[in-house]
N, C-alpha and C positions, 0 to 999 in steps of 0.2 A: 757448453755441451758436457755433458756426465758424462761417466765410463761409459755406463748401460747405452748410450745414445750412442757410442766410440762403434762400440763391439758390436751393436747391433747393426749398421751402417755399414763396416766390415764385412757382416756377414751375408748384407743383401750385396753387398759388391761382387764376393766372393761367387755369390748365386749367377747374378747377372751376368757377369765374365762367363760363367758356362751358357749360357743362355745365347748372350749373341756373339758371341767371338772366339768360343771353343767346337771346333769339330772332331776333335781326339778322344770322345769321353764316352764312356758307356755308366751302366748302373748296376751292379753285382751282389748277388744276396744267396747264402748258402741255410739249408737244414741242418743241423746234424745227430750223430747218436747220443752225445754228453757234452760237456763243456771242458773238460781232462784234454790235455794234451794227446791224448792218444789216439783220443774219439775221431770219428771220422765223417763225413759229406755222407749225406745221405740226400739230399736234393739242391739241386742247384738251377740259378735260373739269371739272364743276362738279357737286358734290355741295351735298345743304342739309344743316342740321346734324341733321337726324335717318338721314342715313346713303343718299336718297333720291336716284339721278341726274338733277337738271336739264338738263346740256349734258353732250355726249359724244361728239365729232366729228372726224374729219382736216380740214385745210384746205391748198387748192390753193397752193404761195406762185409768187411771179413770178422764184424764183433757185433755182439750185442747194440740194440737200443735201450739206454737209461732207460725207467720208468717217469721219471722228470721230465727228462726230455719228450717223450713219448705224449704225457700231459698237454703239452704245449704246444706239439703242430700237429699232434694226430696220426703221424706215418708208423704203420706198423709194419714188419715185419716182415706179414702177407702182403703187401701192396708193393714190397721191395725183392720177391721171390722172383719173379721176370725182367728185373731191371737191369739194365746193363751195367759194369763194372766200370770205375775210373778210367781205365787203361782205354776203353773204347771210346768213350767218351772227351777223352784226353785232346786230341786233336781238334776238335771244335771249339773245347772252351778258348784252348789254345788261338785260335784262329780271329777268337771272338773281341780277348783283350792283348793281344802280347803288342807291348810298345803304345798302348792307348791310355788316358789316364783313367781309374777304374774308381769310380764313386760308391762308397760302400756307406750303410749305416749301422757304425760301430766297424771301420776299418781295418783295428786292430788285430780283432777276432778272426775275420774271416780271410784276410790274407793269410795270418799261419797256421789259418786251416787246410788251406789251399796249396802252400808251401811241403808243410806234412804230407798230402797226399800226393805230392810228384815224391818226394822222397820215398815214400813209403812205398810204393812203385817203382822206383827206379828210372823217374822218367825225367828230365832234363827240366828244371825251373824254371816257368814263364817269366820274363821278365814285362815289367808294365809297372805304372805308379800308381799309388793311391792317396784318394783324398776322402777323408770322413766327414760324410754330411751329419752324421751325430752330434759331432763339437761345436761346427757350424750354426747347425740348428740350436746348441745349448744356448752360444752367445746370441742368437738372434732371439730365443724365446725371453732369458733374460733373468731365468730364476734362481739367486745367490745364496749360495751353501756355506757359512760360515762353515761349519764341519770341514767341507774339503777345500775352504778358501777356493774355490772355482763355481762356474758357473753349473746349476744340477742339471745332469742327463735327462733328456726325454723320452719316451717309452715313443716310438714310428706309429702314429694313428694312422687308419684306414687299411694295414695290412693283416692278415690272416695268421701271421705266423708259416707261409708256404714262401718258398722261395720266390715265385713269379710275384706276388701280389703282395709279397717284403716291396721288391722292387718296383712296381706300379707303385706304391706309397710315397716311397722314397723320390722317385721321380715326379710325382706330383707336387710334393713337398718342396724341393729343389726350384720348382714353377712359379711355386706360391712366393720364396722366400726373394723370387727375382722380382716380383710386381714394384712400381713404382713407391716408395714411405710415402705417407701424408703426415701431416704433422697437426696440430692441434694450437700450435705458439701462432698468433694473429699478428705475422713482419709488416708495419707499414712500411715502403721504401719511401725514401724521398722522390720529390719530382723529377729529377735528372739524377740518379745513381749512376756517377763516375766511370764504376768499373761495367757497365751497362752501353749507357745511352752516350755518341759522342759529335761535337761537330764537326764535320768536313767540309773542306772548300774543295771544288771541282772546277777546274778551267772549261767553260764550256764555249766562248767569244773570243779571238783575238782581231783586235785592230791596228794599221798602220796609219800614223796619223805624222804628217807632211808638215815641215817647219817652217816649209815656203812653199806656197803653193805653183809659182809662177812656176810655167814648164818652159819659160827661156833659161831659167837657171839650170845649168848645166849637171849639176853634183847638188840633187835634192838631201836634205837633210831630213833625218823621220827618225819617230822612237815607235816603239811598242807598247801598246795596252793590252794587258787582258782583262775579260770582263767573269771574275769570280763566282760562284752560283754555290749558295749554303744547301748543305741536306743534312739531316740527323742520320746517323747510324745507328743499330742496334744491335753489338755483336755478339754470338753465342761463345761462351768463356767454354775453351775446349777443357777436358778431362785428359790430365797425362797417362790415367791406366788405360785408357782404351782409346786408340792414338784412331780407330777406325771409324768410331762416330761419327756423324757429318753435322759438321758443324753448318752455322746459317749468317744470313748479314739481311735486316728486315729495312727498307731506307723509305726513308717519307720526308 
């Protein structure tokens, strides 16, 4: 198996672990005025992991919108004149992730956005963890950057550039990357593969069988038979990451 097969395998792991055995996770995607450290939120939006909007909002900020930035999702200005401020809005996002793990695309970014703006407010830092489906997604797409010796970033197809419908992407994305691999390599197994297929014996008869039959003899003598019965087994080879899977036992 090649790297690319390594990481990419990985990555559907990593998907599928949220999929069926994470209930702690949301999906988080913010707007904002520039990409500067200073710049600030200007639309934010929060999905749960069953594809459900919790938050969904513009936000007022206290500076300009880059022109760049402007470009690229459309929000101007006037559309942000009756929006509510951080501070208002603070408690819900709050509500939405604090203590959940928070799947971002391009994590880095938007957590110390997010960070910034409780500071820059004065408001108490949410705490919650993040996981970036960006990097995720890199190893899984698979496409190698001698330049930055890693695997190249991919640009979130299917979203808009808007917060809610970053994260509709993102979540889909996440769905897609949990679907079962198919592989294309033609394994013939052998006819009993070992770690597969196995024989059992099952006691299903026992007999007493009398060394003298004569019932004048006082102190009968007897042994024990059992009568043995083969069945093949077919057991399902559990996965130690996911100890919840139900395993199977198929017998013929």
């Amino acid at each position: 198996m090649s790297r690319f097969d390594k990481d990419k395998y990985n990555a559907y792991l990593w998907a599928r672990k949220l999929i069926k055995h994470r209930t702690d996770w949301v999906v988080l995607d913010t707007e904002t005025t520039g990409l500067y450290d200073d710049d600030q939120i200007i639309d934010i939006a929060i999905i749960s992991r069953h594809g459900s909007t919790m938050v969904d909002t513009l936000i007022k900020p206290t500076c300009p919108i880059s022109s760049g930035a402007a470009r690229v999702h459309k929000i101007t200005e006037e559309m942000l004149e009756n929006a509510p401020s951080f501070v208002e809005v603070y408690e819900e996002i709050k509500r939405a992730i604090e203590g959940k793990t928070v799947i971002i695309y391009n994590a880095e970014f938007d957590k110390k956005k997010l960070d910034y703006m409780c500071e820059l407010y004065n408001l108490p830092k949410i705490e919650y963890q993040t996981e970036c489906a960006m990097l995720n997604y890199a190893e899984y797409y698979g496409e190698w950057s001698d330049y930055w010796g890693n695997y190249k970033w991919q640009k979130l197809k299917g979203g808009k550039h808007r917060a809610k419908s970053d994260c509709i992407a993102c979540w889909n994305l996440i769905n897609k990357m949990a679907k079962v691999l198919s592989s294309t390599v033609d394994i013939k197994p052998p006819l009993f593969p070992p770690r597969q297929i196995e024989l059992r014996w099952e006691k299903v008869a026992e007999i007493k069988l009398y060394l003298f039959p004569d019932r004048r003899i006082s102190e009968q003598k007897y042994i024990h038979l059992s009568i043995p019965f083969p069945y093949f087994a077919w057991v399902g080879v559990k996965d130690e990451r996911f100890p919840d899977d139900d395993e199977y036992e198929c017998f013929f």
